[in-house]
Residue frames as a rotation matrix with the C-alpha (Angstrom) as fourth column:
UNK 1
-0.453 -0.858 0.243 3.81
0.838 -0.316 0.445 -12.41
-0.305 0.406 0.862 16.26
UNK 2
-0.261 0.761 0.594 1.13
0.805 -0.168 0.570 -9.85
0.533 0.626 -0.568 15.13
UNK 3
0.914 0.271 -0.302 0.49
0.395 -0.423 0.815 -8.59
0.093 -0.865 -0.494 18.57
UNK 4
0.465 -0.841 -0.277 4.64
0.541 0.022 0.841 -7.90
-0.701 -0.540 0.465 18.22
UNK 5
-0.703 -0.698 0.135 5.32
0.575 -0.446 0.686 -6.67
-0.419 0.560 0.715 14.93
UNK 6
0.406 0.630 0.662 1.51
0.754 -0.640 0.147 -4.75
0.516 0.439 -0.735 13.99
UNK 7
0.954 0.100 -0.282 2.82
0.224 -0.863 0.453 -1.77
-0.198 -0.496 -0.846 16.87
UNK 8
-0.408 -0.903 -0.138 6.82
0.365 -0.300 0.881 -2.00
-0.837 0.309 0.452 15.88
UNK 9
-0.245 0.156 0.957 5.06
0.915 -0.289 0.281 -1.26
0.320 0.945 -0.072 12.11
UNK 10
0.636 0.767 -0.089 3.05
0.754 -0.592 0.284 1.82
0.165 -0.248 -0.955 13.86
UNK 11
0.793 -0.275 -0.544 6.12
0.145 -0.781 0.607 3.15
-0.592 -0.560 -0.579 15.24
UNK 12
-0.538 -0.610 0.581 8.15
0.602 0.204 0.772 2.59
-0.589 0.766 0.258 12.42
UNK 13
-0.056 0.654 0.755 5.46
0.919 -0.261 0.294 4.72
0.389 0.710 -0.586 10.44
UNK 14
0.967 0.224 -0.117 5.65
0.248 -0.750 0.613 7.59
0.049 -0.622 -0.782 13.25
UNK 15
0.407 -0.829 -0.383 9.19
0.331 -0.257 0.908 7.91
-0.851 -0.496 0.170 13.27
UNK 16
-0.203 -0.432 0.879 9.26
0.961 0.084 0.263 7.98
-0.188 0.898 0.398 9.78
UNK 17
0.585 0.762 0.278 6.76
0.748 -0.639 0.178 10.91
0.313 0.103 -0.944 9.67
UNK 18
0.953 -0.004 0.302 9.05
-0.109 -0.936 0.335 12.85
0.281 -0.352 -0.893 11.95
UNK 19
0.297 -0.934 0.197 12.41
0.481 0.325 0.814 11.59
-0.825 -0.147 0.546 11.17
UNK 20
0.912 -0.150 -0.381 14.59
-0.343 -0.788 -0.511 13.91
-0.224 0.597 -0.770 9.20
UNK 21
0.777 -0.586 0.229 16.98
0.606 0.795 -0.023 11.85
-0.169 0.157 0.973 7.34
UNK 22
0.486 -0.824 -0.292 20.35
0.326 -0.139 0.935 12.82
-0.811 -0.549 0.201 6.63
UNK 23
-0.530 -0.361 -0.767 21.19
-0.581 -0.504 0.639 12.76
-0.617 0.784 0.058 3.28
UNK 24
-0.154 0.505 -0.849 19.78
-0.988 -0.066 0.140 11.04
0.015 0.861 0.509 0.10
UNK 25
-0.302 -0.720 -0.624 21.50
-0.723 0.600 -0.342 7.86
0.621 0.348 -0.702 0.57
UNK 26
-0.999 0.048 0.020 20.21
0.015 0.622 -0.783 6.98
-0.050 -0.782 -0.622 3.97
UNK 27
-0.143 0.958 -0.248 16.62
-0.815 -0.256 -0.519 8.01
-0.561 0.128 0.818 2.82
UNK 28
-0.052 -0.029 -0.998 17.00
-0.968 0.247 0.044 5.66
0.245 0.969 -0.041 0.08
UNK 29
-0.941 -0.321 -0.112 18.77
-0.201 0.790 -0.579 2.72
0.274 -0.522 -0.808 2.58
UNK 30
-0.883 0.450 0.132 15.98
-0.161 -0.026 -0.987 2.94
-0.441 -0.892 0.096 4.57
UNK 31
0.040 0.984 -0.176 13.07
-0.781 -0.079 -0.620 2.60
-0.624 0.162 0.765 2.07
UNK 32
0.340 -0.005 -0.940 14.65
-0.893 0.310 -0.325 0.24
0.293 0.951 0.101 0.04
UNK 33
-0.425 -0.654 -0.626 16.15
-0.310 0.755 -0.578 -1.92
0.851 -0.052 -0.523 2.59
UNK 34
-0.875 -0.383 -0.297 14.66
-0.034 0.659 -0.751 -1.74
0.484 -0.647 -0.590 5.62
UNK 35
-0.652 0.711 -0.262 11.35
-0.698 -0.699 -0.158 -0.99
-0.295 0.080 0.952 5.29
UNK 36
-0.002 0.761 -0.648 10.44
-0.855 0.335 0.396 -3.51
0.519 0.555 0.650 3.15
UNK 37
-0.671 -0.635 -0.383 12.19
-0.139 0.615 -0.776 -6.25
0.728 -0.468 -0.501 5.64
UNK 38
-0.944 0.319 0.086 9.84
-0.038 0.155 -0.987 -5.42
-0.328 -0.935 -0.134 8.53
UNK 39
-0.238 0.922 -0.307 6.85
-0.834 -0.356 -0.422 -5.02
-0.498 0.155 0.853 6.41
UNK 40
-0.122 0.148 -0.981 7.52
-0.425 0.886 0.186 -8.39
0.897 0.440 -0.045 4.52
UNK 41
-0.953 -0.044 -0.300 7.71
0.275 0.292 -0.916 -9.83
0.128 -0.955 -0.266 8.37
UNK 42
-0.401 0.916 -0.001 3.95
-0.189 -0.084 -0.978 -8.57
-0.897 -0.392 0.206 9.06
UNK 43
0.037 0.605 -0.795 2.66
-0.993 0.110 0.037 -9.30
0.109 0.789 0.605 5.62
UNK 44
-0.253 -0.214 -0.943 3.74
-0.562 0.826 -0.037 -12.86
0.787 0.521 -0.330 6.13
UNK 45
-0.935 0.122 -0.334 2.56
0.302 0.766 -0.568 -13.29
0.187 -0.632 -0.752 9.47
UNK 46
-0.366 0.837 -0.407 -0.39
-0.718 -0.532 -0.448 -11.31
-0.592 0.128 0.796 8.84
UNK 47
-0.245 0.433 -0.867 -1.08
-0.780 0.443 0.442 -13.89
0.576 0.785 0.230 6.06
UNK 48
-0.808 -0.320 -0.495 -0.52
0.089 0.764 -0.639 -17.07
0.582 -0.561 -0.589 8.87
UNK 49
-0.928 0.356 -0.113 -2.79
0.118 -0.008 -0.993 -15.74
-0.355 -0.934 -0.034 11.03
UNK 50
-0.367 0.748 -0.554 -5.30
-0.930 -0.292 0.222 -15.13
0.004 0.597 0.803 8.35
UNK 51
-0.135 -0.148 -0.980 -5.31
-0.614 0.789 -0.035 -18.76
0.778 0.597 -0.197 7.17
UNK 52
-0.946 -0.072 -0.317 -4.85
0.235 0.520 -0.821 -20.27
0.224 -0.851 -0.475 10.87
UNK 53
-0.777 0.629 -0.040 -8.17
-0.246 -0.361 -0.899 -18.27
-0.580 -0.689 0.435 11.95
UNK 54
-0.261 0.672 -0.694 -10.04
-0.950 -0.050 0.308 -19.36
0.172 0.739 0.651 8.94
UNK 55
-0.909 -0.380 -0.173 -9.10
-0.403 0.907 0.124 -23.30
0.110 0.182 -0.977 9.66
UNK 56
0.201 0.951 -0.236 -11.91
-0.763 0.303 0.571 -25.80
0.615 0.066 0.786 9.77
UNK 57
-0.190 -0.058 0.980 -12.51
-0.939 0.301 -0.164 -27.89
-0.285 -0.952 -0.111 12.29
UNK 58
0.700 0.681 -0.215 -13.89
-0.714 0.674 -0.191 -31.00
0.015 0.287 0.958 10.03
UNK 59
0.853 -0.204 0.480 -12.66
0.196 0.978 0.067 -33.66
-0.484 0.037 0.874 8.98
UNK 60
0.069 -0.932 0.355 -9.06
0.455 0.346 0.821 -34.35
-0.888 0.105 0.448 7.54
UNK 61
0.037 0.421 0.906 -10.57
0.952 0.262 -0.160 -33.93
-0.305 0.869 -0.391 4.05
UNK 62
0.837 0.467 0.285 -12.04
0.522 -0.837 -0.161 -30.59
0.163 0.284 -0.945 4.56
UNK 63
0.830 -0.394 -0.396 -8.81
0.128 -0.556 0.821 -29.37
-0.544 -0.732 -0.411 6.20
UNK 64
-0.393 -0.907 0.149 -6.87
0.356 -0.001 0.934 -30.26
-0.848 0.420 0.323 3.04
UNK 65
0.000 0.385 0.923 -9.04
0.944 -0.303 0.127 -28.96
0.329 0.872 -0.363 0.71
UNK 66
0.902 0.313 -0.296 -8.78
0.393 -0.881 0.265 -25.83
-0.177 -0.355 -0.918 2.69
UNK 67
0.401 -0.912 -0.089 -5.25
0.057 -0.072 0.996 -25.71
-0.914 -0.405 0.023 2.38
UNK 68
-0.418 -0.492 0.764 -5.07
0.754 0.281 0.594 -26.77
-0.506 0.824 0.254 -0.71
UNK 69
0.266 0.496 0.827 -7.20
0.916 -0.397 -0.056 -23.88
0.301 0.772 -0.560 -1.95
UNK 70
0.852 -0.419 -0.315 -5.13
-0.156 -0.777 0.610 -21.08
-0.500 -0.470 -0.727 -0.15
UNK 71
-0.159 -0.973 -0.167 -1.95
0.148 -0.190 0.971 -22.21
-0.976 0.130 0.174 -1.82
UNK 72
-0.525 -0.306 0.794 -3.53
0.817 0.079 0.571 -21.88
-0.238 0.949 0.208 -5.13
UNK 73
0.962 0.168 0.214 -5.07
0.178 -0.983 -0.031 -18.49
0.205 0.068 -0.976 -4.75
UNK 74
0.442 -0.710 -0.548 -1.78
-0.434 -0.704 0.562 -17.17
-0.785 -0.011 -0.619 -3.64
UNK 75
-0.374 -0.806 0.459 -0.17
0.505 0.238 0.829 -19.11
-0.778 0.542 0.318 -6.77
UNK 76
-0.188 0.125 0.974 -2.79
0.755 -0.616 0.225 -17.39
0.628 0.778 0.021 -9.00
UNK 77
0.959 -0.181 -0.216 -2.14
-0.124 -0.959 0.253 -13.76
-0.253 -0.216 -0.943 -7.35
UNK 78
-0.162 -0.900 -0.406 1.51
-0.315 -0.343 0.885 -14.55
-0.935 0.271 -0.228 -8.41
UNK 79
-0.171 -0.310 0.935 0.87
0.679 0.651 0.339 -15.40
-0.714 0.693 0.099 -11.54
């Protein structure tokens, strides 16, 4: 997914650059709605692929203690 949505972000960032919106409204649509949509879509598989490439290979053990310490950094970054 990465390899699909890291260049749709690129050109989404270039078009933006040299897109001349219409009026306020659709400037507004567009940063507030659909912007954040495609960028939440590569932040979240950006995170997957983070986590997947990190995995250990050990034992059962290590592989849940690995897990288990990724979901509680990201619970204490929301917190």
């Amino acid at each position: 997914m990465m390899r699909f949505i890291r260049p749709l972000c690129d050109e989404l960032r270039k078009h933006t650059v040299n897109y001349q919106f219409r009026d306020e409204a659709e400037e507004i649509y567009f940063f507030k709605e659909l912007k954040p949509e495609v960028l939440s879509k590569y932040m979240y598989y950006n995170k997957i692929y983070v986590i997947e490439s990190k995995f250990p290979t050990g034992s059962d053990v290590a592989q849940k203690e690995y897990l288990y310490n990724e979901l509680n950094r990201d619970i204490q970054l929301m917190a």
